[in-house]
BALOBA-1460 file (C-alpha; in Angstrom, 3 decimals):
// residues 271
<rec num="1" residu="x" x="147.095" y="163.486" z="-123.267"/>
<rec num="2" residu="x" x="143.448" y="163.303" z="-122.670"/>
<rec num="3" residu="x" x="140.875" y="161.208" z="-124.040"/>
<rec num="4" residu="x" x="137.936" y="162.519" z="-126.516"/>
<rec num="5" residu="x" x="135.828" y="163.349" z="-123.337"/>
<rec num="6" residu="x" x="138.338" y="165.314" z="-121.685"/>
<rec num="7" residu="x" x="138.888" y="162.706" z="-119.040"/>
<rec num="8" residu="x" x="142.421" y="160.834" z="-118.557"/>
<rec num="9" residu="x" x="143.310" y="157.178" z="-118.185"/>
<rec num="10" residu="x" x="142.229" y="157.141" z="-114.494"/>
<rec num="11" residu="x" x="139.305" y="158.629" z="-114.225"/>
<rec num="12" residu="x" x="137.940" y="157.198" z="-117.608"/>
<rec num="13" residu="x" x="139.558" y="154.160" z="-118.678"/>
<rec num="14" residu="x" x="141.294" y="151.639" z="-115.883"/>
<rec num="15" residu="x" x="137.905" y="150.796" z="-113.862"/>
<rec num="16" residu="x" x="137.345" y="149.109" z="-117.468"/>
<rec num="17" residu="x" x="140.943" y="147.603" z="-117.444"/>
<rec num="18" residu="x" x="141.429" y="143.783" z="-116.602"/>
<rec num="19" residu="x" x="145.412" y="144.457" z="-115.435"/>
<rec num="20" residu="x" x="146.940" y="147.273" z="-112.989"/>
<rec num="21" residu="x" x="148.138" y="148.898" z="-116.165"/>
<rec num="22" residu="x" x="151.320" y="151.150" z="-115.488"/>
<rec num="23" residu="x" x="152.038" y="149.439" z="-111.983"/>
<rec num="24" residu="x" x="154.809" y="147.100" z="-112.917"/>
<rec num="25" residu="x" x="155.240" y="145.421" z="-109.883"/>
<rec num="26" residu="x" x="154.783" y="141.501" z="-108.945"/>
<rec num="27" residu="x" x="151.207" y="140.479" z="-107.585"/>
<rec num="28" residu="x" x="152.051" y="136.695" z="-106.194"/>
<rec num="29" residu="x" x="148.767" y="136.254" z="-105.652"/>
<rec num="30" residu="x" x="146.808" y="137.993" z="-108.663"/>
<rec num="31" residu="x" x="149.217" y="135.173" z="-110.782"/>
<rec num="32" residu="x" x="149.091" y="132.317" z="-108.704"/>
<rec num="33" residu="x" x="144.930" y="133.184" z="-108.869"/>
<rec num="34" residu="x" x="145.380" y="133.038" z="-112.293"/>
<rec num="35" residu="x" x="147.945" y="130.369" z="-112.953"/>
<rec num="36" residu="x" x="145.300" y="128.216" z="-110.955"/>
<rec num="37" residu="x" x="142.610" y="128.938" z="-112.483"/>
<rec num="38" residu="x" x="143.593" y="128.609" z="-116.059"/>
<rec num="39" residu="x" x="145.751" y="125.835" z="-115.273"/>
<rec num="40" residu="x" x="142.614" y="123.605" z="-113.679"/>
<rec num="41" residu="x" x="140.575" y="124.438" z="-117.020"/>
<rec num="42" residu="x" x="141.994" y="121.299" z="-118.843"/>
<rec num="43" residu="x" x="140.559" y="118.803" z="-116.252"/>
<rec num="44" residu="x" x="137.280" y="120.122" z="-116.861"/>
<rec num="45" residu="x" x="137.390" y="120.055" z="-120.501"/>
<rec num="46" residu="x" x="138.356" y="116.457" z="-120.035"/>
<rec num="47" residu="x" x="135.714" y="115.865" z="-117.495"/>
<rec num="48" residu="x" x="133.071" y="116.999" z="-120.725"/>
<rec num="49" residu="x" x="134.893" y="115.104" z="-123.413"/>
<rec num="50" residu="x" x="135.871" y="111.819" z="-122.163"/>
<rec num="51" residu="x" x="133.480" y="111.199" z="-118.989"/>
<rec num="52" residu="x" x="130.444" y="112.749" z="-119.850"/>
<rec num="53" residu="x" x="130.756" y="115.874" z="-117.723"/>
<rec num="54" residu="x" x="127.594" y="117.988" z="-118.582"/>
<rec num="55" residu="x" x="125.691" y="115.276" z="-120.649"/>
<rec num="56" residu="x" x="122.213" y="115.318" z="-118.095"/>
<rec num="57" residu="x" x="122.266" y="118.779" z="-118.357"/>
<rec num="58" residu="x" x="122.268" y="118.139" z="-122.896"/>
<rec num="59" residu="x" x="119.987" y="115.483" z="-122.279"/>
<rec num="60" residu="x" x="117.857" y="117.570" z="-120.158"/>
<rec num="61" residu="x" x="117.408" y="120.351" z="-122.485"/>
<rec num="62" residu="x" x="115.892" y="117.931" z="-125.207"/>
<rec num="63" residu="x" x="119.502" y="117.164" z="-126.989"/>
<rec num="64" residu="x" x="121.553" y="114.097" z="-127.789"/>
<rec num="65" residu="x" x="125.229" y="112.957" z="-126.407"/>
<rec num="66" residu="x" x="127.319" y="112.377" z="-129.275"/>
<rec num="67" residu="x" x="128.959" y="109.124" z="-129.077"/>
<rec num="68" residu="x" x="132.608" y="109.435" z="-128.877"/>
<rec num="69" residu="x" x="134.523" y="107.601" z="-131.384"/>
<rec num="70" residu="x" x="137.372" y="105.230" z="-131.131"/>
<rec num="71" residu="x" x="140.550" y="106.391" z="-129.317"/>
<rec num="72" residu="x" x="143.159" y="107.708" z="-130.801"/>
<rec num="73" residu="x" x="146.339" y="105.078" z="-131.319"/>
<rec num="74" residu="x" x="149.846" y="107.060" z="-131.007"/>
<rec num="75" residu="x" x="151.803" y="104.084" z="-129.265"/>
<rec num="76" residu="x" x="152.489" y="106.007" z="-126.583"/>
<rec num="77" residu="x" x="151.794" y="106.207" z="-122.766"/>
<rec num="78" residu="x" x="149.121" y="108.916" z="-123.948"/>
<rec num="79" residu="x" x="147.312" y="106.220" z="-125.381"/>
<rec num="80" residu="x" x="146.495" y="104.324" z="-121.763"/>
<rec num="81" residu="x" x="145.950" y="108.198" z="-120.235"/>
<rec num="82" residu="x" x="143.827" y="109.927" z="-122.673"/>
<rec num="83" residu="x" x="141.643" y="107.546" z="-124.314"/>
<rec num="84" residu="x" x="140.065" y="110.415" z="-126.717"/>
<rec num="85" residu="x" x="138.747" y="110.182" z="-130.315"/>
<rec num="86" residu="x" x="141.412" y="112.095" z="-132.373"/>
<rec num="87" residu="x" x="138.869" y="114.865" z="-133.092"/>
<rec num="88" residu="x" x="138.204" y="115.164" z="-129.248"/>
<rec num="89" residu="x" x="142.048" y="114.565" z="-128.675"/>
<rec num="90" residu="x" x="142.355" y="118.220" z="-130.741"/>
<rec num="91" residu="x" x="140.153" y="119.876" z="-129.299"/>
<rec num="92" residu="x" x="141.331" y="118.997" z="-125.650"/>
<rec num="93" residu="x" x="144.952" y="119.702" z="-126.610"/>
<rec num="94" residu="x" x="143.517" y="123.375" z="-127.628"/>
<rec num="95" residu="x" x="142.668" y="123.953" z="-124.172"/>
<rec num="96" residu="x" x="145.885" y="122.663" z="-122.917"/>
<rec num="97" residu="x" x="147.224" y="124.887" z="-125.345"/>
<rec num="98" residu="x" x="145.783" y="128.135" z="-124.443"/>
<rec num="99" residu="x" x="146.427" y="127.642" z="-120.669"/>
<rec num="100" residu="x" x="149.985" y="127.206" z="-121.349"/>
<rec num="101" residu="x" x="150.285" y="130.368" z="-123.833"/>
<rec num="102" residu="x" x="148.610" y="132.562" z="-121.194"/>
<rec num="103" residu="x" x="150.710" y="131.162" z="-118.042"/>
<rec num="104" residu="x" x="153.436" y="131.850" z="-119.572"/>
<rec num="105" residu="x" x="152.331" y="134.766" z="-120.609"/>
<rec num="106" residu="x" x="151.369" y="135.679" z="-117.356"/>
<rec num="107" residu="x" x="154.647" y="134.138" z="-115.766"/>
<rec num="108" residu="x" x="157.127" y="135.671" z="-118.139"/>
<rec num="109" residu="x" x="156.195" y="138.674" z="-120.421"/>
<rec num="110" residu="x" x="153.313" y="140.311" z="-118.513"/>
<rec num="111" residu="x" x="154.913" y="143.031" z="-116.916"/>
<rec num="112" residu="x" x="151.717" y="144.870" z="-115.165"/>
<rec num="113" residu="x" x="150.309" y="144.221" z="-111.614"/>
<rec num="114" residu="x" x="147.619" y="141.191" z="-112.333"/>
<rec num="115" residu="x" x="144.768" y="141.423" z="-109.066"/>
<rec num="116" residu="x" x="143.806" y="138.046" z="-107.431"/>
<rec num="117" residu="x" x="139.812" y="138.921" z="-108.086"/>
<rec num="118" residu="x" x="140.527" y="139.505" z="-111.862"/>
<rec num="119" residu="x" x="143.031" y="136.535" z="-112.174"/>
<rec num="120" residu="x" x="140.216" y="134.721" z="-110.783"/>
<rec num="121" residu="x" x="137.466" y="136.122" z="-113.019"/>
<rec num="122" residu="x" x="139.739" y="135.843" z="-116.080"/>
<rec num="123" residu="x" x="140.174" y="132.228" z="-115.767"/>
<rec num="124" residu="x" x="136.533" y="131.580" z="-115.286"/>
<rec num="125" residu="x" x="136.117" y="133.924" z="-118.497"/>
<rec num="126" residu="x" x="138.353" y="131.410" z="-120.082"/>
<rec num="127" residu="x" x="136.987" y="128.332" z="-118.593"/>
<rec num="128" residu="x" x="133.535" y="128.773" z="-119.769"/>
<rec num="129" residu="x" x="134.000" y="129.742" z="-123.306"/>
<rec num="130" residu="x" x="135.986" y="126.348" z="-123.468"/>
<rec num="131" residu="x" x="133.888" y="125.079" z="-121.657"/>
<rec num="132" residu="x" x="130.380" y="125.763" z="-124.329"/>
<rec num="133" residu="x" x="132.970" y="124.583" z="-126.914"/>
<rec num="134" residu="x" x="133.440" y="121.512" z="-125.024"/>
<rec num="135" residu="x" x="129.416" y="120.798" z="-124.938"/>
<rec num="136" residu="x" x="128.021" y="122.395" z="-128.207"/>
<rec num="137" residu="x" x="130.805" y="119.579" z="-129.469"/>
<rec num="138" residu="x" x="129.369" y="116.317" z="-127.560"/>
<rec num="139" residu="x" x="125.458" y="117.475" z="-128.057"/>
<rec num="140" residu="x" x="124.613" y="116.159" z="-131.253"/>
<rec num="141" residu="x" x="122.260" y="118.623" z="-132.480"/>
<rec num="142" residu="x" x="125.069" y="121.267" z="-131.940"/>
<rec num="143" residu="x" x="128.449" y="119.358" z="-133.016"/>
<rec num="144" residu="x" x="130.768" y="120.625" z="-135.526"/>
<rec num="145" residu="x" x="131.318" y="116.845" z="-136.081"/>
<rec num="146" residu="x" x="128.213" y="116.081" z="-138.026"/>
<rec num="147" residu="x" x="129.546" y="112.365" z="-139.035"/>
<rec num="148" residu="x" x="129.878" y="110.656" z="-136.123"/>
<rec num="149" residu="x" x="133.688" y="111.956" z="-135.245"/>
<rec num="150" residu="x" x="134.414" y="111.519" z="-138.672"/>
<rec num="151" residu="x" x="138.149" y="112.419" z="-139.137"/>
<rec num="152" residu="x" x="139.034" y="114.772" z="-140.347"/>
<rec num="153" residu="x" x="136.072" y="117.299" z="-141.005"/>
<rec num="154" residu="x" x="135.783" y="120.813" z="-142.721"/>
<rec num="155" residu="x" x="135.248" y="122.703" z="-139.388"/>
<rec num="156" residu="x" x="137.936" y="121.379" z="-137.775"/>
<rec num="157" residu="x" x="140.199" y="121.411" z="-140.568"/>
<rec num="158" residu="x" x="139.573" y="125.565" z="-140.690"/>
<rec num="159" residu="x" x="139.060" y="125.762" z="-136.998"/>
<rec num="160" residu="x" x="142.610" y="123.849" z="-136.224"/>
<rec num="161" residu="x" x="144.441" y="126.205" z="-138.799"/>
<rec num="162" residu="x" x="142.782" y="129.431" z="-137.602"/>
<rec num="163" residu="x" x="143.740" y="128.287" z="-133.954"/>
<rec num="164" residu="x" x="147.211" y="127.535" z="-135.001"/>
<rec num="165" residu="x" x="147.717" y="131.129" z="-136.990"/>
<rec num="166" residu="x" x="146.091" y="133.015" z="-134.315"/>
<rec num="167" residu="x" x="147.978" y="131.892" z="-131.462"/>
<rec num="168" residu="x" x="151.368" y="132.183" z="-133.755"/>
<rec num="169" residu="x" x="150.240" y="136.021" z="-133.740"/>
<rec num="170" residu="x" x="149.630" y="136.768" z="-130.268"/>
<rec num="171" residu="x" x="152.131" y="135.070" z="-128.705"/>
<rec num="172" residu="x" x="154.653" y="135.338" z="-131.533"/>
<rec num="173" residu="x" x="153.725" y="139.333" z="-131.309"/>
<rec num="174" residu="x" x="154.181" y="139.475" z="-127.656"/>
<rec num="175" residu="x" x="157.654" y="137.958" z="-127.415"/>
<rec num="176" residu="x" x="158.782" y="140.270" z="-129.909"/>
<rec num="177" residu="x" x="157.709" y="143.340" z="-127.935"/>
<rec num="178" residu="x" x="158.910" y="141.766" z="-124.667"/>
<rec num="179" residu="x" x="162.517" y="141.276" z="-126.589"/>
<rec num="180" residu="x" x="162.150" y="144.982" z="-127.199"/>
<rec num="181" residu="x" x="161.382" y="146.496" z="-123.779"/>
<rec num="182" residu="x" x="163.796" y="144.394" z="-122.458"/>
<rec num="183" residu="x" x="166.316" y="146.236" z="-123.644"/>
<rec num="184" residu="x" x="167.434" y="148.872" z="-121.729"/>
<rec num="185" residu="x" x="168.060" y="151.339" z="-125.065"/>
<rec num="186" residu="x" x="163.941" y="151.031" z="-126.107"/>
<rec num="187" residu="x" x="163.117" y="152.912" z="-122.186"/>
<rec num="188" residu="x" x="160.445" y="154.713" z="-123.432"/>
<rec num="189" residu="x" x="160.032" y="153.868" z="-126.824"/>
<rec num="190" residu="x" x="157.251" y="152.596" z="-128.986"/>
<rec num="191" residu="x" x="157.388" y="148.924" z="-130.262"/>
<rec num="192" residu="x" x="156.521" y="149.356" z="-133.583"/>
<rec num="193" residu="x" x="158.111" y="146.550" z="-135.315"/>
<rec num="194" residu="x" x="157.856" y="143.090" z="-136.224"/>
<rec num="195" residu="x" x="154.081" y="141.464" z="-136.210"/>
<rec num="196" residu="x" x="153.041" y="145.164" z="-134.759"/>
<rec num="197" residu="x" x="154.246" y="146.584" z="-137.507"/>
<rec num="198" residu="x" x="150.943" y="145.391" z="-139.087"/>
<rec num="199" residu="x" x="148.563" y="146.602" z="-136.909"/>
<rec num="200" residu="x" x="148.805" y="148.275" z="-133.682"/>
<rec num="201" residu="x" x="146.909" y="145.114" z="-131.583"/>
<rec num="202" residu="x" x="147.697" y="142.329" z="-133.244"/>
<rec num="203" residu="x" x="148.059" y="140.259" z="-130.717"/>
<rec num="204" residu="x" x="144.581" y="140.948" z="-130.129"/>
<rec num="205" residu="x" x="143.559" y="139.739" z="-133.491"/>
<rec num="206" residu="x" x="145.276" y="136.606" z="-133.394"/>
<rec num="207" residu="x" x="143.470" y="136.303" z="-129.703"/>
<rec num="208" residu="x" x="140.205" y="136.537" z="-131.681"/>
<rec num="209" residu="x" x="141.701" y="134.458" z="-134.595"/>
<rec num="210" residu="x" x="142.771" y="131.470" z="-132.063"/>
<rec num="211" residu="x" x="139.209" y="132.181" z="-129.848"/>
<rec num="212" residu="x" x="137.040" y="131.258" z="-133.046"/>
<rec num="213" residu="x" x="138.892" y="128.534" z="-135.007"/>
<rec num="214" residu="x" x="138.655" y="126.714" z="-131.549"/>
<rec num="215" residu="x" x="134.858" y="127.280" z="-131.574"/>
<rec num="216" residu="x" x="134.488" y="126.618" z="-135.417"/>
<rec num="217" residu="x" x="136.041" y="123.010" z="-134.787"/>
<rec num="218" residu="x" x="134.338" y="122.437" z="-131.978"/>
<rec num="219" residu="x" x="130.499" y="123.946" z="-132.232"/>
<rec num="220" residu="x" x="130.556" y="124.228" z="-136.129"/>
<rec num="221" residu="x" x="130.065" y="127.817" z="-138.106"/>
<rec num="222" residu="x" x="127.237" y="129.504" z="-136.095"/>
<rec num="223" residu="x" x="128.865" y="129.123" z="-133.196"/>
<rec num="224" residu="x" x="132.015" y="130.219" z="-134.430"/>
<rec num="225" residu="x" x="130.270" y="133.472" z="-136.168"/>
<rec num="226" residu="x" x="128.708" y="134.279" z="-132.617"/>
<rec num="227" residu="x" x="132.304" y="133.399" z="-131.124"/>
<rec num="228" residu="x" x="134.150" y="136.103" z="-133.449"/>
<rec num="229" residu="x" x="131.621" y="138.991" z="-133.534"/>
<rec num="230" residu="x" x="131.711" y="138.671" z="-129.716"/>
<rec num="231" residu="x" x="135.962" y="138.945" z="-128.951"/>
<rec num="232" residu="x" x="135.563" y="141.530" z="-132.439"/>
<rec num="233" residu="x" x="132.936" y="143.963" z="-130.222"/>
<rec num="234" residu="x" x="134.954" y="143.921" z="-127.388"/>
<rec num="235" residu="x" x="138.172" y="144.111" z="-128.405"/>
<rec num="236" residu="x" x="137.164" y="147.672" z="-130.730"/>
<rec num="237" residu="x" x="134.990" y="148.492" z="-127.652"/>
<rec num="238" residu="x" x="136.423" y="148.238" z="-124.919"/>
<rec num="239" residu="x" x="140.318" y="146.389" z="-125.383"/>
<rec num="240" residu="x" x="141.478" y="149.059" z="-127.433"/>
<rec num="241" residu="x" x="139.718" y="151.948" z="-126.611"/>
<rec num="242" residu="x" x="141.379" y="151.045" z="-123.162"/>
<rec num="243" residu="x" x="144.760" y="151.034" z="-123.647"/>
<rec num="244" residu="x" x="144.500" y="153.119" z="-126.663"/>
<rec num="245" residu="x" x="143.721" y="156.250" z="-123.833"/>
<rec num="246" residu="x" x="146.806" y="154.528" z="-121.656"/>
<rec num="247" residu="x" x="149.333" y="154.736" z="-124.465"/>
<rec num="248" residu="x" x="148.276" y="158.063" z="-125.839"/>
<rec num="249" residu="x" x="148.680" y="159.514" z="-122.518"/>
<rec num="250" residu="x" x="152.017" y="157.955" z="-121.745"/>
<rec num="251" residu="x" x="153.607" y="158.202" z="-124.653"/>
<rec num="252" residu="x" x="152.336" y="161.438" z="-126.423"/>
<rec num="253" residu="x" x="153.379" y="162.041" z="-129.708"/>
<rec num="254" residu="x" x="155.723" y="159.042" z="-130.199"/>
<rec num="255" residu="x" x="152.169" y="156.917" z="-129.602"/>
<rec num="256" residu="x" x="150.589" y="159.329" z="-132.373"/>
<rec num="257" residu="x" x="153.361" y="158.591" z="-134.635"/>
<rec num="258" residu="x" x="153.026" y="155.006" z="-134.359"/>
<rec num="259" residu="x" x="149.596" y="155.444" z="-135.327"/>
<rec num="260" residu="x" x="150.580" y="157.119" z="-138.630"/>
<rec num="261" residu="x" x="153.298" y="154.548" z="-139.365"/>
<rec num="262" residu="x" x="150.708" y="152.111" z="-139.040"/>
<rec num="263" residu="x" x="147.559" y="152.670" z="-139.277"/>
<rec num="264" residu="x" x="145.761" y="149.178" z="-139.014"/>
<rec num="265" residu="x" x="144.392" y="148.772" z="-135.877"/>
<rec num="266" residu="x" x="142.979" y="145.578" z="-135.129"/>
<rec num="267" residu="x" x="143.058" y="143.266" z="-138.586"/>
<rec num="268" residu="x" x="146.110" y="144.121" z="-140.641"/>
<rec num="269" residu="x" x="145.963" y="145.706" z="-143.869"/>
<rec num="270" residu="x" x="142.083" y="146.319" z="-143.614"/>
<rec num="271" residu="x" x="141.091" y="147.664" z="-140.270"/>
C-alpha cells in the first residue's frame, strides 16, 4: 500500500527512520553502540549532580549553582557511594532508569536491525536531554526545586508520577506485543490488544509521558511544557507518520482494520 504521495516505505519514509525497519537481523555493533552509549549517560548525570559537572559554564552565563542539600540516609552501602540529596537521588535514579528500560529494550524485544551511527546518535539524543534536565535543576534561576532541595516539592511530586506511569506504558506495552509476536500462531498478525488496544502508539505516549515528568521534576513547568510539545511534534510528525506508511504497506487491510478497532492514535481515548 502506498503512502498519500504515491510513494512507498522506501522511497518516502525509512531515510526518516531511526531503526532498519523490516530487516530483523542482529547488528552487534549498532547495539553494543547503543548499549554504550546509553549505558555511560548515568556517569554524566552524576558528574552534573554531585560534582559540579557544568557549573562554570551556569556561572558563566550569569546564573547561580544551587547548593545541594544534605545526603540522603538509607543505611545502606548507597549511602557511602552516592552521597545525593534525595531530590537529586530521584532524579539520578531516572536516568539510571531509562538506560536500563531502553537496553533492555534494545537487548531483548527490539527485533529490527539497530545501525552503529544511529545507536550512537540515539544515545547522545538521550544523553543531552538528561543532560539540560540535569543543569536547568542545579542553576538556581532554572530549578524545579525553588526551596533549597526542599523535599518533597510539587514538580517533582507530578514529574516522579508522570515518569513512573509513562514508563509503565511503554515498556509495559512493548512486552505485551513482544509476548505476542513471539508466538508462532500471531505470524503476520496485528497486535491489537492489551495497552495497544488504547491507542495504536502507546508506547509512544508513555515515551512522551516518562520524557516530561522527568523534565517537570527536574527544570520545573516551562521546561517541562517545552519538553512535551517537543516529543508531541515529533512523534505525530515524523514517529508515526513513519511507521504508520511501514505497517500500512506490510500489513494491508489487517493494519486498516486495526485502525478502525481503535482509533486513538497517540493519547488514548482523545487523540
Amino acid at each position: 500500500m502506498a503512502s498519500s504521495q504515491g510513494k512507498s516505505y522506501d522511497e518516502l519514509s525509512r531515510a526518516k527512520d531511526n531503526i532498519k525497519r523490516g530487516i530483523k537481523q542482529p547488528s552487534y555493533a549498532g547495539t553494543a553502540c547503543f548499549i554504550g552509549s546509553r549505558g555511560l549517560d548515568p556517569f554524566l548525570q552524576y558528574g552534573i549532580l554531585a560534582n559540579g559537572v557544568g557549573g562554570g559554564l551556569i556561572q558563566k552565563l550569569g546564573g547561580n549553582v544551587l547548593p545541594q542539600g544534605p545526603a540522603l540516609i538509607t543505611n545502606t552501602p548507597l549511602d557511602g557511594v552516592l552521597g545525593l540529596s534525595p531530590y537529586r537521588s530521584i532524579l539520578f535514579g531516572m536516568s539510571v532508569g531509562s538506560m536500563l528500560k531502553q537496553n533492555i529494550h534494545c537487548a531483548t524485544i527490539m527485533q529490527e536491525q539497530m545501525p552503529p551511527a544511529n545507536g550512537l546518535l540515539i544515545g547522545a539524543f538521550n544523553a543531552v536531554f538528561n543532560s539540560l534536565n540535569s543543569l536547568f535543576f542545579v542553576c538556581a534561576q532554572t530549578s524545579a526545586s525553588a526551596n533549597g532541595e526542599h523535599f518533597p516539592q510539587t514538580p517533582l511530586i507530578v514529574g516522579s508520577s508522570l515518569y513512573v506511569l509513562g514508563m509503565a506504558l511503554e515498556f509495559g506495552s512493548e512486552i505485551q506485543r513482544h509476548v505476542f509476536k513471539k508466538d508462532p500462531k500471531n505470524k503476520g498478525k496485528v497486535y491489537e490488544g492489551g495497552l495497544f488496544g488504547l491507542s495504536r502508539h502507546i508506547n509512544y505516549f508513555g515515551y512522551t509521558l516518562w520524557r516530561t515528568g522527568y523534565a517537570i521534576a527536574a527544570g520545573g513547568w516551562t521546561w517541562g511544557a517545552v519538553t512535551a510539545s517537543f516529543f508531541v511534534y515529533d512523534f505525530n510528525f515524523r514517529g508515526i507518520p513513519v511507521l504508520q506508511h511501514y505497517l500500512e504497506e506490510r500489513y494491508g487491510e489487517k493494519y486498516e482494520h486495526y485502525k478502525q478497532a481503535v482509533p486513538y492514535k497517540f493519547v488514548p481515548f482523545v487523540y
